[in-house]
Each structure stands twice: as C-alpha cells, then as structure tokens.
C-alpha positions as CSV (number, residue, x, y, z in Angstrom):
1,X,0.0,0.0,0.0
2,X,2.7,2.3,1.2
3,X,4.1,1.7,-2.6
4,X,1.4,2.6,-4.6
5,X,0.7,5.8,-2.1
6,X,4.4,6.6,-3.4
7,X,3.9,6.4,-7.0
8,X,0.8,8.6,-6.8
9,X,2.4,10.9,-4.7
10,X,5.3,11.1,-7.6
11,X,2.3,11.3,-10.1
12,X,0.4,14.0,-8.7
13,X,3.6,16.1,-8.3
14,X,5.1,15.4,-11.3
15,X,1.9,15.9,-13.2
16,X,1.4,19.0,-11.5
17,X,4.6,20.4,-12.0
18,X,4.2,19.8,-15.7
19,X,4.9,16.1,-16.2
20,X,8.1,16.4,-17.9
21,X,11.9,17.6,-17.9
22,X,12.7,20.9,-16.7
23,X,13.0,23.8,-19.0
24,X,16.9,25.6,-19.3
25,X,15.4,27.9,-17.9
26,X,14.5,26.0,-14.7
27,X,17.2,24.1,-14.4
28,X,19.0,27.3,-14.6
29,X,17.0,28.4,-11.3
30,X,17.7,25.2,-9.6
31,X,21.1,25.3,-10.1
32,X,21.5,28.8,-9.1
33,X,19.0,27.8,-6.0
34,X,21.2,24.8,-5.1
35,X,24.4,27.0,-5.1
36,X,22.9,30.2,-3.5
37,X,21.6,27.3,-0.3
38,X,24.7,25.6,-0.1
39,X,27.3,28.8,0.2
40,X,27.0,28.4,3.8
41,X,27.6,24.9,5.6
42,X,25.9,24.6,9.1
43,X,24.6,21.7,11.5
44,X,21.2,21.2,11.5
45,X,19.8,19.1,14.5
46,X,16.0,19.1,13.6
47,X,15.4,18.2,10.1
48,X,12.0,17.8,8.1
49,X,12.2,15.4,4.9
50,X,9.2,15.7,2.7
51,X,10.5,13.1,0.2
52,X,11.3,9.2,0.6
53,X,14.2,9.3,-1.1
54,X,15.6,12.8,0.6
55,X,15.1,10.7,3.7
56,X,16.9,7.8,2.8
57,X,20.0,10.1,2.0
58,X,20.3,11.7,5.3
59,X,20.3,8.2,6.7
60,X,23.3,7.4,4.6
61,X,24.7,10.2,5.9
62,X,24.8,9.1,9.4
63,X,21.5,12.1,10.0
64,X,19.0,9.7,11.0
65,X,18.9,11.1,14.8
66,X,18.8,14.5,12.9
67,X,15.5,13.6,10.9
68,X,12.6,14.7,13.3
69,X,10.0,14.1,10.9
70,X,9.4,12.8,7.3
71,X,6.2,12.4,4.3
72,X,3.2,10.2,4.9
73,X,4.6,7.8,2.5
74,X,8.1,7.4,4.3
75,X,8.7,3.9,5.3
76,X,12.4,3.3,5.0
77,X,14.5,2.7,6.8
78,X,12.2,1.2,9.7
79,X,13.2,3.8,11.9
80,X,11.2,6.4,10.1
81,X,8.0,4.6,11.6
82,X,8.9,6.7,15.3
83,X,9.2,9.8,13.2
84,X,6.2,12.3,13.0
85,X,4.5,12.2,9.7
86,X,3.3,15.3,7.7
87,X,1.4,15.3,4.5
88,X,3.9,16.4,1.4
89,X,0.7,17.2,-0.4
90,X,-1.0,19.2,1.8
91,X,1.1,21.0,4.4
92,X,0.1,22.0,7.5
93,X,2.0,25.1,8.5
94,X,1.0,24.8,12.6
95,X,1.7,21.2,12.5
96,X,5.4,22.4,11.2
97,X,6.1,24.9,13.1
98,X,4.7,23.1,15.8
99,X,7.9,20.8,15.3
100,X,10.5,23.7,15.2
101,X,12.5,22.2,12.2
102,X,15.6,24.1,11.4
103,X,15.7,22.5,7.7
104,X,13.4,21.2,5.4
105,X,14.1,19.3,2.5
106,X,11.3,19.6,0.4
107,X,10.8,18.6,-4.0
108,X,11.5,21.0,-6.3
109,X,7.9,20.9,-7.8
110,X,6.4,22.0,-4.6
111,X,8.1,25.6,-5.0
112,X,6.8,25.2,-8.5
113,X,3.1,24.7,-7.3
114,X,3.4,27.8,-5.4
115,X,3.5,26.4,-2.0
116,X,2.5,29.0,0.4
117,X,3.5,27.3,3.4
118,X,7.1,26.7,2.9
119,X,7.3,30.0,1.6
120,X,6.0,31.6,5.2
121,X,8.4,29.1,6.8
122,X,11.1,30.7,5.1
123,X,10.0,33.9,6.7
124,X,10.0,33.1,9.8
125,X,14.1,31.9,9.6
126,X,13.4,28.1,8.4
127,X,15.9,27.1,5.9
128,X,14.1,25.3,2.9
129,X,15.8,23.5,0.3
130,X,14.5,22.0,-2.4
131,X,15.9,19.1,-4.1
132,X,15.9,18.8,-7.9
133,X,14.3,16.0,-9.9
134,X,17.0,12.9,-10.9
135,X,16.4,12.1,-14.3
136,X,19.5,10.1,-14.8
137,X,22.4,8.4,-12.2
138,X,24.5,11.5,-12.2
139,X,21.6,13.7,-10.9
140,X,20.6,11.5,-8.1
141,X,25.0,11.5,-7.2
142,X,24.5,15.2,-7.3
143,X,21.4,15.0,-4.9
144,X,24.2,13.2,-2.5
145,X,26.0,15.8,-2.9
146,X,23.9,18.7,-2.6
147,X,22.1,17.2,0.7
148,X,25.8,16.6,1.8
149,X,27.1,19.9,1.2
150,X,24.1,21.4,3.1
151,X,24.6,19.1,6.2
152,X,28.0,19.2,6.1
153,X,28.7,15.8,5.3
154,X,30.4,16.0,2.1
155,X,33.3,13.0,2.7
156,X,30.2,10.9,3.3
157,X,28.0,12.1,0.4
158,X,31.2,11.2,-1.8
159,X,31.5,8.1,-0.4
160,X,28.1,7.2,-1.0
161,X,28.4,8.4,-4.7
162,X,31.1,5.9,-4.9
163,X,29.5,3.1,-3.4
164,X,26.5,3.5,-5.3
165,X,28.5,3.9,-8.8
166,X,30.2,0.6,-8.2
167,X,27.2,-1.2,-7.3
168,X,25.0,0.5,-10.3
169,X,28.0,-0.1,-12.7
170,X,27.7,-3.7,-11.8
171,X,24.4,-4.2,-12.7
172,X,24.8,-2.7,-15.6
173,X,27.7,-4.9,-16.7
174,X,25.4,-8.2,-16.2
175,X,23.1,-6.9,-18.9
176,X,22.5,-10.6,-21.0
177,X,23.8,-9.7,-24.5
178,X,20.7,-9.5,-26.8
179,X,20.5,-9.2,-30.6
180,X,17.4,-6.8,-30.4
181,X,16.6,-4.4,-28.3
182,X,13.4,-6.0,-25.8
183,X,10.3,-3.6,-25.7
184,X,8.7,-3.0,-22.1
185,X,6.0,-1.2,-21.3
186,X,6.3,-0.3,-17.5
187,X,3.1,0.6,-15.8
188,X,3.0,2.7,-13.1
189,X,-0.7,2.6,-12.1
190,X,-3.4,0.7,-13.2
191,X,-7.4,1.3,-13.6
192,X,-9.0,3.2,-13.8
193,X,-6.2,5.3,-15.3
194,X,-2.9,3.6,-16.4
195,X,-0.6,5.6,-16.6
196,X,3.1,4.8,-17.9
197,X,6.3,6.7,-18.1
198,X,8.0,8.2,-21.3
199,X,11.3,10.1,-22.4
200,X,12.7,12.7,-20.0
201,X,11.7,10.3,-16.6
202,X,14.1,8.1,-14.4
203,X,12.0,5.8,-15.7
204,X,12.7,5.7,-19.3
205,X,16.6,6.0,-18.7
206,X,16.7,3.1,-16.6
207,X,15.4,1.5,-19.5
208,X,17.8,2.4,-22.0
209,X,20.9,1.9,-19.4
210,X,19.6,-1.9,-19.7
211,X,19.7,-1.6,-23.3
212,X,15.9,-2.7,-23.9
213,X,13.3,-0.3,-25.2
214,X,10.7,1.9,-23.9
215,X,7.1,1.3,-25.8
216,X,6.2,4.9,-25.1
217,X,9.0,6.4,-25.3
218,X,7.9,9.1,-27.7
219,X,5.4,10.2,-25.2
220,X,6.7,13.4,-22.7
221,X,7.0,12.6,-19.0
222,X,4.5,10.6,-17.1
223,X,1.3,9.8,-19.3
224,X,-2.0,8.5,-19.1
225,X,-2.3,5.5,-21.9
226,X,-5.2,3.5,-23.5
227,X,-5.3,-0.4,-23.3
228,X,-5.7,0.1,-27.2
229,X,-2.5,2.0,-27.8
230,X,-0.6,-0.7,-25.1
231,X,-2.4,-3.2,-27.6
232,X,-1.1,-1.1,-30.4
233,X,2.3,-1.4,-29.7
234,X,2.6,-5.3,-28.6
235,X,5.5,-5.0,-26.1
236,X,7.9,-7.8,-25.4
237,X,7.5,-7.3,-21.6
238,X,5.0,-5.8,-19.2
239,X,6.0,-4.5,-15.9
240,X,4.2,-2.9,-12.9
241,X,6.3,-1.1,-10.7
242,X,3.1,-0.4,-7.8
243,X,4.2,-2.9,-5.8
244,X,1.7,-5.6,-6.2
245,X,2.9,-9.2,-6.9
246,X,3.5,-10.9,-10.1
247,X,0.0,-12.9,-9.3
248,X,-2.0,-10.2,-9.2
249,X,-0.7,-7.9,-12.4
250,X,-1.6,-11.0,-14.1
251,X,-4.9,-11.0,-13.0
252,X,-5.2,-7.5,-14.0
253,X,-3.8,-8.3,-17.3
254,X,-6.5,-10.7,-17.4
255,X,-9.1,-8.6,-17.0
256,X,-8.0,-6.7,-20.0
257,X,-10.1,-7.1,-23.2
258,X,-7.3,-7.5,-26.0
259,X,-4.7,-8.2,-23.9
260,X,-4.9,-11.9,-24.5
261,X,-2.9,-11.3,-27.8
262,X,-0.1,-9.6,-26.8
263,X,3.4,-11.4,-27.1
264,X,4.4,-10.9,-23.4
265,X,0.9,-12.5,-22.2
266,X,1.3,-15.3,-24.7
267,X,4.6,-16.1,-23.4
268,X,4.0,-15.2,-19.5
269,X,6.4,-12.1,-19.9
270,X,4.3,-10.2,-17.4
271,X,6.6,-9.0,-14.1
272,X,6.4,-7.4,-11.0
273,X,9.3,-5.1,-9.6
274,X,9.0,-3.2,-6.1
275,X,7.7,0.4,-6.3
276,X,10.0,2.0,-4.2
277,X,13.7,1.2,-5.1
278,X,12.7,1.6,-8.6
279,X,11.2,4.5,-8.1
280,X,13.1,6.5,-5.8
281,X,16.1,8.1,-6.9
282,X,18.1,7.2,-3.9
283,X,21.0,4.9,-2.2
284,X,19.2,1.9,-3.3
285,X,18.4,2.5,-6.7
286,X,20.8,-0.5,-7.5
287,X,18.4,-2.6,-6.0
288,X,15.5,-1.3,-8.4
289,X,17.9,-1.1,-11.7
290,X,18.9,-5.1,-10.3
291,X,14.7,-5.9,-10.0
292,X,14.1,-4.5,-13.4
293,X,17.2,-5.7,-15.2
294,X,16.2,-9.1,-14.2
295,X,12.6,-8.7,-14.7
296,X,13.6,-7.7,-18.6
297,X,15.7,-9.9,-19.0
298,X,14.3,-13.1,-16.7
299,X,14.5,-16.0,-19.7
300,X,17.9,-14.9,-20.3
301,X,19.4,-15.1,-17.2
C-alpha cells in the first residue's frame, strides 16, 4: 500500500509540476538555488524530509537522529515509523512549526506549485531546500551531494556516490547480451487510469541503461495510456512497478479485453518489480535497476 501511495504521490507532483523535464530555464533556477543554499555549511539538529528518497540520503549520511519528521509515504528505513509524519501534499504550517524544524528538504515541484506554506516558513528563519528532480544516475550522485554539502557531510555524500556507482555499474555490466533491443511497457498505475512513463523520466533511462526499449517512449513525462495503444504497440515485456505481486498484475492483465494477444501475455512475460527502489532516486536505486534488469531480461538469465 505504502508503494502505490508513493507512486501517486510522484504522479500528482510530477503531473502537476508539468509532467516532464525541466526547461533551461529552470534548471538554470535550480542550479543557481542549489548553489545560493549551499554557500554556507551549518549543522542542523531538527530536520524535516518531505521526500522518501531525501530521507533515505540523510540516513546514509549518518542524520538519521537529525530527521525529526518525514512524508506520509516514508517507510524506510524502519526507523522512520517513530518519526512524525506530515502530508507532502498538503502541508500544515501549525503542525510544522509546531515541530521547530531548522531544515526542510522539500521537491523541487512543490516551489513550483506555489507552495504557500514553505514559503512563510522561510519567513520566519526556516531554511528550505528544495531538491531537484533525478532524471538520470549523475543527478541522483549530485542530490548526494547537494544534501551533503548542506549538512555538512560532504566526505560521506562522496562516499556514498562511490559506493553506489560501483554497485550500479555492476548491474549494468550483467546486462545478458541481446541481438534486439526487448520492448517494455512499465506501468505505473493501473485502472482506472494507467498511466506509464515516457522520455525525459528516471523511468525511461533506466530502461535504456539496460539496453531494452521503452514502448512509449515518444510520449513526454508521465502519461495517461489507452489499453488500445498498449495493444497497439505489442511489447515484449509488461512491468508494474506499484508494488503488487507478479500474481495479481496477471490478474489485472486478465481482466484486459485484448490483452490476450499480446506477445508478453502469450509467453508469460508479465513482471512485477517493487515500487520504491525503482522509483526513488536514492542509495538503493541499485536494487531497483537489479529488479528490473532481471525482470527484462528473466529467460535470459
């Protein structure tokens, strides 16, 4: 359950932020946001994380003692079950202030949805930094070192870059050699709406790093799709990433008028990988490129 709250919460914001890559112009504003928060190092003994992955990086750091509260969806490390919980999509400014954070990490998009709150919190002396969207490996080693530069844990953020190279670049050298390209179609909610991811997500570069190919990838950012144009395009593999077991996709496959045709029902090509380390772009995110590498590639292994 906590897995598909996740992926809705990355929906909603993402959609609402505009679905798709920033624009120079905003990554211009990130970077220039990044730099301008990061100038001064200081310790920060109460800090608020309104992101699962954010989270999961200031544990890394050795800041789990630090993290006072975290997002409704937080539920790793275990830990994060005694922390106080606080909606990331719809902020209660008493409840926060209530806590006395002295940082918050919050998503980029929720500066772009004009989030009054945070902006009053800054008023009142709270530092707020918000953390770009990862679209590819070097982002999310960049988040590392951003959140490290503002904690002042920098030898640790580069040590968890390195770590997290090495195991990423190991996955990727296990990649079964293939003489075509497979097609996936990774779902990332089901009815009533499926939606799936295309070009310019975390999503759709995973993909490519495992050298198979993204059925929608000519679609922007996260997209709403028909059973008819999944039926359309006859993928090799279908993948949820919502956290529900193998099992139970099928049965949802199933229930699909159509579906019955498609190469990857015909030959039981229909996988399951967990919602959250595919999804967040954080310290484990080897485990998610692992889980869909081998769900890809599972008659070749």
């Amino acid at each position: 359950m906590k897995q598909k709250l996740w992926v809705f919460l990355i929906l909603i914001i993402l959609v609402a932020a505009g679905c798709s890559a920033p624009s120079n112009k905003e990554k211009a504003d990130n970077k220039n946001q990044s730099e301008e928060k990061t100038k001064q190092t200081q310790k920060y003994h109460r800090i608020i994380s309104l992101m699962p992955s954010n989270t999961e990086i200031l544990y890394q750091l050795g800041l789990g003692k630090e993290v006072i509260g975290v997002s409704t969806v937080d539920d790793y490390p275990k830990s994060v079950k005694h922390k106080q919980k606080f909606d990331a999509m719809k902020l209660n400014k008493e409840q926060l202030l209530k806590a006395k954070p002295d940082l918050i990490l919050a998503h980029v998009s929720q500066k772009g949805m004009g989030d009054k709150v945070l902006g009053d919190l800054e008023k009142k002396g709270i530092k707020v930094v918000y953390i770009p969207e990862a679209h590819n490996f070097d982002e999310i080693y960049g988040t590392f070192k951003q959140i490290g530069k503002i904690t002042g844990r920098e030898s640790q953020a580069d040590t968890l870059v390195y770590d997290t190279k090495h195991r990423v670049d190991a996955v990727l050298k296990d990649v079964p050699k293939h003489e075509k390209a497979p097609t996936v179609f990774l779902e990332v909610s089901h009815e009533p709406e499926i939606y799936t991811a295309g070009k310019n997500t975390f999503f759709n570069y995973m993909i490519e790093e495992l050298h198979a190919k993204n059925s929608f990838a000519d679609l922007e950012g996260w997209k709403k799709v028909s059973k008819e144009s999944i039926i359309k395009q006859d993928p090799n593999v279908l993948i949820t990433t919502e956290g529900i077991t193998r099992s139970d996709y099928l049965k949802i496959i199933r229930k699909r008028g159509g579906f019955e045709n498609l190469e990857a029902v015909k030959k039981g090509r229909i996988e399951a990988v967990d919602g959250d380390t595919i999804s967040r772009p954080g310290p484990r995110i080897d485990q998610g490129l692992k889980a869909l590498r081998d769900a890809i590639y599972r008659d070749e292994k």
